[in-house]
Structures are given as structure tokens and as C-alpha cells.
N, C-alpha and C positions, 0 to 999 in steps of 0.2 A: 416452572417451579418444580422443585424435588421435596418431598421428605424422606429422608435416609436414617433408617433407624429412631423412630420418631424426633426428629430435629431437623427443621426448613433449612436446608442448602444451598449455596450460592455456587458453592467449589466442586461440587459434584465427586468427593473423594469418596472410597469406600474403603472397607478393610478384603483384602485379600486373605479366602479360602477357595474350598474347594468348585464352589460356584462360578467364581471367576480366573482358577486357574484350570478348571475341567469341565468345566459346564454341567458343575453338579448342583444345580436349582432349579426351581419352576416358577413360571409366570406365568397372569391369563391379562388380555388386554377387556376393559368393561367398557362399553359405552354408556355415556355421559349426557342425557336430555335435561329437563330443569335435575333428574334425581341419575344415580346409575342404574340401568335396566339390566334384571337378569341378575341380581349382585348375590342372591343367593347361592344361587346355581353354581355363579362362579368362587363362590367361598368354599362351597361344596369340594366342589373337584381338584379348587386348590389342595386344600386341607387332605383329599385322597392321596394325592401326588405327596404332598411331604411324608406322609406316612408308609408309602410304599421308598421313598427315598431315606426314612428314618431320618430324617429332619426333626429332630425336637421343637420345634414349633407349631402353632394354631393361631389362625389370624379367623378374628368375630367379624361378625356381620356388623356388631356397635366398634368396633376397633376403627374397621372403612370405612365406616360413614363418619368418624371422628376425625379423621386424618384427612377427606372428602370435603368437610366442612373447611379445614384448615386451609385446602388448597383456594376452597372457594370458586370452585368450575364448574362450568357448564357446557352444555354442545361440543364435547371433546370425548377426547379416548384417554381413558382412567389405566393406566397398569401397573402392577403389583409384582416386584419381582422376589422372590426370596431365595434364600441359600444360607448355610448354616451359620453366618455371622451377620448375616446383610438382611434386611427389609428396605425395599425400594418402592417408594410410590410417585411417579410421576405422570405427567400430563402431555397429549399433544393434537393437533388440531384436526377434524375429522376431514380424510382426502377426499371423500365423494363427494359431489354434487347433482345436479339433478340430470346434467349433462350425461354421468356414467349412466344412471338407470334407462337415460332416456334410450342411449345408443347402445347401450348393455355391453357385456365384455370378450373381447375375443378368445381362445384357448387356445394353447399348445398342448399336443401328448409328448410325453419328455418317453423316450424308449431306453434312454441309455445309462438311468439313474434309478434304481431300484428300489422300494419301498419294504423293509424285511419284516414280516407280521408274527419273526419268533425276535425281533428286539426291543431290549428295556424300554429305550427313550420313543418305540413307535408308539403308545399308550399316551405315553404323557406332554404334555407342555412343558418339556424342557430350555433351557437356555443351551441346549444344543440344535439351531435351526441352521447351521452352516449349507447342507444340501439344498435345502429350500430356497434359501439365501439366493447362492450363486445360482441355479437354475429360472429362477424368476425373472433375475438379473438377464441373463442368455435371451428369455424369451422375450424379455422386454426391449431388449435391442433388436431382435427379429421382429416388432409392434407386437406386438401380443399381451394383454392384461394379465394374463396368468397360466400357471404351466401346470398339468394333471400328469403324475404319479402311474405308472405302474406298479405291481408287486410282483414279487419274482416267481410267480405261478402265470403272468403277463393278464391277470387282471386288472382293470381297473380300480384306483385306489385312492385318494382324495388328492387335493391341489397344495401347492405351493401354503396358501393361507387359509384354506376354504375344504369344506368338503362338497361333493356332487351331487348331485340328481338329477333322472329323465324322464322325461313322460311318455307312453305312448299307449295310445285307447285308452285316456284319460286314466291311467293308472301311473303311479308314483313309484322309481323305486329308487337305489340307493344301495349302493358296496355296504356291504356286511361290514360291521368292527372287527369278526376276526382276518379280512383283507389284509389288515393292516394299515390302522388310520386312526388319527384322536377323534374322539366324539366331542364333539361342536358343540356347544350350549345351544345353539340357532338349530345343529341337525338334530339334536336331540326334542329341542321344541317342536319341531316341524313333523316327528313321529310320535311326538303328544296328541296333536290336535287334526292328523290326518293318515288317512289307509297308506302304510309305505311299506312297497313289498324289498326287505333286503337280501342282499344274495352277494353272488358272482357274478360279474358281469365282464363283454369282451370290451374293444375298441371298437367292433363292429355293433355291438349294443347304442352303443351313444351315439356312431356318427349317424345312423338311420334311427334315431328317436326322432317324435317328434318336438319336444322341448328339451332343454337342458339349461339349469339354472344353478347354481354355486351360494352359498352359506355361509357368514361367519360373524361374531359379534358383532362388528362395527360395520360389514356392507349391508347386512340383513340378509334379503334375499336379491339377487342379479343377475340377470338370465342373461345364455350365450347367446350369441349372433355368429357365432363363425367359430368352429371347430379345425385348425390347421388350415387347409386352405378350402375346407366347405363353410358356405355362407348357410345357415341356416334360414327357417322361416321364421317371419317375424311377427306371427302368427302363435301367442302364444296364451291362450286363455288359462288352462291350468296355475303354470307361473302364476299372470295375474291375480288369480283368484287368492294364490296363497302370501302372497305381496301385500295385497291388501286386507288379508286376516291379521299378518302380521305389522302392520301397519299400524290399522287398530289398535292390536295390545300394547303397541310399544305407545300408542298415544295414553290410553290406557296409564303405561307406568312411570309416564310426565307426573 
């Protein structure tokens, strides 16, 4: 089910502007337990992104939870797409199972597709994800869960859907925002409630960490098992610990 401009949709039609003829709009996707988790946060940064895109809109916290209600969902992924003629609120069913956490996710380093930390759309959640897109796609045919970013200084710089972190002598760290990367409702919490040292960081930083775990609304937290073609250990207490903080809260905001 859709709401499109507050009215339930069957046709899925919109009006064409600049959103869907340029990909001048933003979206954030919310996860959906009995309530949305994080719905603040993510109205938040909606609401920066239109403003920095001069979008004359503001979408409320009672506005979501209105439209929320209409849809009447649960255990799903909530997303909100806007653009200067269109509000989009639809629904679809969450891919994880207990399976992924259990086996955790492999990673590709993409070297050939650059992340630029002096452009507009690296900041924001745009309906510009086309690179992400096809590169995920790439490493997903090569098996690979997900594919990590360079920036064109050839540091490390967040993933396809996800941003990063590593551990190692149980310290936490995590690519700077100005790398050139959206800050993650998940990576943002996680430098809420824990010591995260950010910086620059190489290729060779991460494949000799000793954990590495990826972030984003709807997987939470997911630690790697296999970097390209090194298997990691699977030994990984940190992660743990921060999995099951996070766990809690999101139990918490059932």
C-alpha cells in the first residue's frame, strides 16, 4: 500500500517534477516494530535535506504517525519519499532474518567508483542512488552482501546502504563525515551511546581490524565475516556488545 499525497493508492501514479525527472528529492527509509523507531531523528534530517534542497515543505512527527496509522503496519520498512509536487509514503517487508545476523555479511571494496566529499547529493538522502545501485548489484553477483566506497583521496568511506566501523584494542572508530558520506540515524546513535574515534582511515586499516560491522535503519547493526577475499574472525565481542545495546533500545521503542 501507498499514500501519495495524502490519498491511498492503488495506481501508484504521481505527478511529474523535478524529483522524478532529476532526482531532485529526498527520502529516508524508518523501521517499523509495533511503532517506527528513530522517527524523530528521521524527520529531522528529512526536514534538513528539504531545506537545504529549498523544497517548501515540512513533514511532522503527527503528520507520520497519521499516515502510519492509515497504512496500519507493522514489522516493516516505512519510507517517505518527497520532492516538490509528490509525498510518498510506502511500505515493504523487512529482508533480514536471523540467518543474516547469524552468518553476518560479506564486503566488497569497490576501487573504481569514487565517493566526492565536495558533492551536493554526498550529504544528503537523495533520490539520486544510481552508483550505489549498480555497484551493489556488481558485488552481489560476485556473492557479496555489500560493496564499501572509496573517496577520491582513496580513503575509506561508507557502503552502498550502510556506513562502517572497526575495531581494534577494543576501541571503535569510523570515517569522518567530511570523508564524504550521509550520517546514518544508526551511525549517529552509535556515536551517542559509545567512545568512536573518527577520522581517515586506509583499506589497509579495516582489512587488519579486528572487527568490522556496517549500520543502517533497517539492518541495525551487522558485522562482516569476509572483507574481499579475507575471511575475518568470528570472534567478535565488541560488535556484540554494541548489537545488543542496540537491541535493547530498539526493544525499548516497541
Amino acid at each position: 500500500m501507498i499514500i501519495l499525497n495524502d490519498k491511498i493508492c492503488k495506481d501508484n501514479k504521481i505527478f511529474l517534477d523535478s524529483g522524478y525527472n532529476f532526482g531532485y528529492g529526498v527520502f529516508e527509509t524508518i523501521l517499523v516494530k509495533k511503532n517506527p523507531v528513530m522517527l524523530e531523528d528521521h524527520i529531522e534530517r528529512l526536514n534538513n535535506s528539504l531545506r537545504i534542497l529549498n523544497i517548501d515543505k515540512e513533514i511532522t512527527k503527527d503528520y507520520m504517525l497519521e499516515k502510519w496509522r492509515q497504512i496500519k503496519a507493522s514489522n516493516c520498512v516505512l519510507k517517505i519519499s518527497v520532492s516538490e509536487n509528490n509525498t510518498l509514503i510506502s511500505t515493504r517487508d523487512i529482508p533480514y532474518n536471523k540467518e543474516h545476523y547469524k552468518k553476518g555479511f560479506s564486503l566488497l571494496i569497490n576501487k573504481s567508483i569514487k565517493k566526492n566529499p565536495f558533492s551536493n547529493c554526498t550529504y544528503l538522502k537523495t533520490f539520486n542512488y544510481m552508483d550505489n545501485i549498480i555497484e551493489k548489484r556488481k558485488a552481489k553477483n560476485q556473492g557479496f552482501d555489500e560493496v564499501l566506497f572509496l573517496n577520491t583521496n582513496n580513503k575509506i568511506c561508507e557502503g552502498s546502504i550502510s556506513n562502517i566501523f572497526f575495531v581494534n584494542n577494543h576501541k571503535i572508530y569510523t570515517p569522518a563525515l567530511k570523508c564524504g558520506l550521509l550520517n546514518g540515524i544508526v551511525r549517529k546513535w552509535i556515536i551517542d551511546n559509545f567512545k568512536v574515534i573518527e577520522g581517515e582511515y586506509t583499506i589497509e586499516d579495516i582489512i587488519n581490524s579486528q572487527e568490522v560491522f556496517i549500520t543502517n535503519s533497517i539492518i541495525g547493526i551487522m558485522k562482516i565475516t569476509k572483507i574481499n577475499e579475507k575471511v575475518l574472525s568470528l570472534n567478535n565481542p565488541k560488535t556484540c556488545e554494541i548489537q545488543r545495546y542496540y537491541d535493547n533500545y530498539i526493544n525499548i521503542c516497541k
